[in-house]
N, C-alpha and C positions, 0 to 999 in steps of 0.2 A: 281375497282378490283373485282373480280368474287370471289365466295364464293370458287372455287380449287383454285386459284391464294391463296388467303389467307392461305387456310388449309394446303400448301405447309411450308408455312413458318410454321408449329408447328410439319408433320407428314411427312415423304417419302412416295410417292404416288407411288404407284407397281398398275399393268394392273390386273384385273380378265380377261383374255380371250386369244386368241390364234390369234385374226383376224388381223393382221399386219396392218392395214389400221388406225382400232381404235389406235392401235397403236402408229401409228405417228402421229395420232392428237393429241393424249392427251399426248404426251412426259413424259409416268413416269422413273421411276427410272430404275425400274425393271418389270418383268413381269411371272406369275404363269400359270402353265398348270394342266388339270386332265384329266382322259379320260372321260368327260362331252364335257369338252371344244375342245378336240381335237374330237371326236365326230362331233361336231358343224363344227369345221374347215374343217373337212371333205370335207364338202358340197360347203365351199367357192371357186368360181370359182375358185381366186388368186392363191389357193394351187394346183389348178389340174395339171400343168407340175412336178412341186414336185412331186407329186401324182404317175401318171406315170412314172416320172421318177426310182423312188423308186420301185414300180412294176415290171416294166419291167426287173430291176435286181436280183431282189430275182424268181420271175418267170423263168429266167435264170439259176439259183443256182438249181430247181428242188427240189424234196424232196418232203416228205407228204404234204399236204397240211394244215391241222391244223395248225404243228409246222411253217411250214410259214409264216401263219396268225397271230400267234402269235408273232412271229419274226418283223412281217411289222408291228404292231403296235409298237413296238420299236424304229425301225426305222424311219417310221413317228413322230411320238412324235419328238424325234433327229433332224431330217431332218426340222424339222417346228421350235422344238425350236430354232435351228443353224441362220435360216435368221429374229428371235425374237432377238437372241443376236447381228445381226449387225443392230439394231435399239435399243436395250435398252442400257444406257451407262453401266448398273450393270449386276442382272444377272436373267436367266430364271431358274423356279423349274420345272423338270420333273418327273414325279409319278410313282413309283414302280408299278406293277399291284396290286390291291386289294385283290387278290386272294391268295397272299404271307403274308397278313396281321400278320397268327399266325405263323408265321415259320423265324427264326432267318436269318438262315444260305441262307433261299433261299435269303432274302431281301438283303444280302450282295451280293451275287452273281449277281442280279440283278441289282444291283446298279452299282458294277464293271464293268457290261456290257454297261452300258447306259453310264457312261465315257469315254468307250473307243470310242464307235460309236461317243462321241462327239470330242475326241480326233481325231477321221478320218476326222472331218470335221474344223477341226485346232480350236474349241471350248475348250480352259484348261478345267483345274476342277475348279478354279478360278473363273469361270464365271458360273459355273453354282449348284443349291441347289437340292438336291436329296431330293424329297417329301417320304416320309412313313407314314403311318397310325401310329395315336399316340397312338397302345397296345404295352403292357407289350414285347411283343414279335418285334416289329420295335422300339421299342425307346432303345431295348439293340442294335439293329444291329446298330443304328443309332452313340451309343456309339463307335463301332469299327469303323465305316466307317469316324467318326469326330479323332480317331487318326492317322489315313489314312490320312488325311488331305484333305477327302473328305467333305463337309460340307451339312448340312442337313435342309428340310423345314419340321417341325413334323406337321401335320394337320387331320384332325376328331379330335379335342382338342374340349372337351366340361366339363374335368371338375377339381378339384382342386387338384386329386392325379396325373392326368396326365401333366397337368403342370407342378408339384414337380417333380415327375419323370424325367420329360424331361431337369429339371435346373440341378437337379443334374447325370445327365450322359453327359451335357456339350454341349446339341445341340447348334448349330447354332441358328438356329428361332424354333418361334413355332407360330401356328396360330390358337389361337382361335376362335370357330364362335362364331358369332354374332344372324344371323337372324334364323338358325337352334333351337337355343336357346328357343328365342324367339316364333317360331311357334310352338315349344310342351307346352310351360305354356298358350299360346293363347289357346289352342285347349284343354289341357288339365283344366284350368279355368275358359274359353269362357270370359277375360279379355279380353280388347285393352291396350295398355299403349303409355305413351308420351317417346319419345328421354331420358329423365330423370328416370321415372321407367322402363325402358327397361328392362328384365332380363337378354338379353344376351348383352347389354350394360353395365352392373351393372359386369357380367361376366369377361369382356374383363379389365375392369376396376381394378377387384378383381386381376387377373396374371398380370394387367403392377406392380399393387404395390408388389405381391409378391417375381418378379422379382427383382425392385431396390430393396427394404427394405431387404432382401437378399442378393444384391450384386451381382446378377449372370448375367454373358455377355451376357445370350440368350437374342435374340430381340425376341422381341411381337410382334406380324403381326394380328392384327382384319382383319377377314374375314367372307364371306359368308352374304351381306349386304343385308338386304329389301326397306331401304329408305334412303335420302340421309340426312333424319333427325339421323341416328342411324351413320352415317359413321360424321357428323358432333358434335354429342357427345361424339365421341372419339379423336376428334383432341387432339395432343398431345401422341397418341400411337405412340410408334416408329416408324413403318409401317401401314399401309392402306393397302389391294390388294381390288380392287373398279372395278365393272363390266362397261362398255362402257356406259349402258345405265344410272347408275350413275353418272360414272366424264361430260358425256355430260348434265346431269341436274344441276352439280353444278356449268361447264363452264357458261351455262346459268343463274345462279343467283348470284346477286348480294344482300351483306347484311353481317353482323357482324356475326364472327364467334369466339368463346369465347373456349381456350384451357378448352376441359374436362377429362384430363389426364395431374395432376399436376405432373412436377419433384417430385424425392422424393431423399433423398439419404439412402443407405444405413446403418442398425443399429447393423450390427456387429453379430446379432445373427442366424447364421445359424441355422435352422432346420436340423433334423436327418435325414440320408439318406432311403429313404421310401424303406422296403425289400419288395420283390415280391408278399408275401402274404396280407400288409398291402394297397400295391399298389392295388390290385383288392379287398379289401374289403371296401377301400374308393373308391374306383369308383364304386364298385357296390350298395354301399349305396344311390348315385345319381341315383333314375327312370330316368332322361334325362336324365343323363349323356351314360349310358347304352345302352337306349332305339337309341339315334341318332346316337352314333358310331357302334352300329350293323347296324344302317339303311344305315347309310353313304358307310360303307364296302361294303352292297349289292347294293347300287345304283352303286358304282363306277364298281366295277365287274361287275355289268348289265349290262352297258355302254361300257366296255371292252369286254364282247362276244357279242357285237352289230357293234362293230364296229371289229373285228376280222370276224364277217359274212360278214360285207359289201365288208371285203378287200376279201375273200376265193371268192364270186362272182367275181371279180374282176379279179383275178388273174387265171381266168379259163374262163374269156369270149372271 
């Protein structure tokens, strides 16, 4: 039995990536998009009728072209997620833009629109997790959109107020990284560490137990892996999302894989609900913590007007 074959039996294995093909080989659960990934997907031959297809009707519609562009990455996103969820049995997370990060109201709004385009493509809400950036300002939206009965993937989680925040306003999932973690105390220490002292191992590890010993329903989702040593120390986290080039390394190996996220049950004592102000002065106490969620916000928005350029050419050639 292959070392995923096993890890199956401790964690739900969810897709890192957008590429349909990985896909259906590696049959997870579910599957997570960002505009990184959709980025990537871009370029896949597979999606180009998609592709144009999608173009050629908003190209129709007319209008400025920016707000277009911005628009077709919505739709793309949707359009890609939509033939991700008639291959996954569960469901696909699509990402609010980054650029909404500190603004409440826009990320509802947002979100509301990315339902509906799923709803056109006969996609419930059911099936599908609205990603938001895990600040102070997406994990209140994410509060109203989870009494909506829209449900939500919190992610740029790196550190211990933003996990608390996220239990107690009721999300869905929340997805801490992992290798993100891990590469600022590397760079920042000029440490290596094993599967075992991992720090964003040690991390991932710290919000599953905060979770149960709490009692709170959000799932833990480890993400953002570097080796398949670190996605293998957390077997036993509720979720996994695991990039292609990972679950095809772990397909390929065989070998004992040993739960590194014990059950725990809960002990009754809730913690106090963390107010606004205490929320950003324990995250800001974490330098990582800090330091990767600003970075994260800017990569993703980079990635977002990178791939809004490509569609603006596109849609004018």
């Amino acid at each position: 039995m292959s070392q995923l074959d096993t890890l199956r039996q401790y964690s739900l294995v969810v897709a890192d990536t957008g590429d349909l093909e990985a896909i259906r080989r590696y049959q997870p659960q579910d599957a997570t998009t960002n505009p990184s990934l959709i980025l990537k997907a871009f370029e896949l031959p597979n999606y180009q009728p998609l592709i144009d297809e999608e173009l050629a009707t908003i190209r129709a519609e007319g209008g400025d072209l920016q707000p277009r562009a911005e628009y077709a990455v919505d739709r793309l996103a949707v359009a890609m997620g939509s033939q991700i969820a008639e291959v996954v049995p569960g469901r696909v997370s699509t990402e609010v833009a980054a650029r909404l990060s500190f603004d409440t109201q826009a990320s509802i709004r947002k979100a509301h629109e990315l339902i509906e385009l799923y709803e056109r493509h006969g996609i419930g809400r059911d099936r599908v997790l609205i990603k938001l950036a895990a600040t102070w300002e997406g994990i209140r939206a994410a509060e109203v959109l989870e009494r909506e009965g829209i449900q939500c993937n919190l992610t740029l989680l790196f550190s211990e107020a933003q996990a608390q925040a996220c239990f107690d306003a009721g999300v869905f999932l929340v997805s801490p990284f992992v290798g993100r973690v891990t590469d600022w105390y590397k760079q920042t220490t000029g440490q290596d560490f094993t599967p075992e002292n991992d720090p964003g191992v040690q991390f991932v590890r710290s919000v599953c137990q905060r979770a149960t010993q709490g009692g709170f329903d959000t799932v833990v989702m480890g993400a953002s892996f570097r080796t398949s040593g670190q996605v293998l120390a957390l077997a036993g986290c509720p979720r996994l999302t695991i990039s292609p080039e990972l679950l095809e390394a772990l397909a390929a190996a065989e070998g004992e894989v040993v739960r590194g996220v014990a059950p725990e049950s809960a002990d009754g004592q809730l913690p106090a609900l963390l107010t606004e102000a205490e929320f950003r002065w324990e995250h800001n106490e974490d330098a990582m913590a800090t330091e990767k969620l600003a970075e994260g916000i800017r990569r993703f928005a980079s990635d977002q007007r990178k791939l809004e350029s490509l569609i603006a050419k596109r849609l004018t050639a």
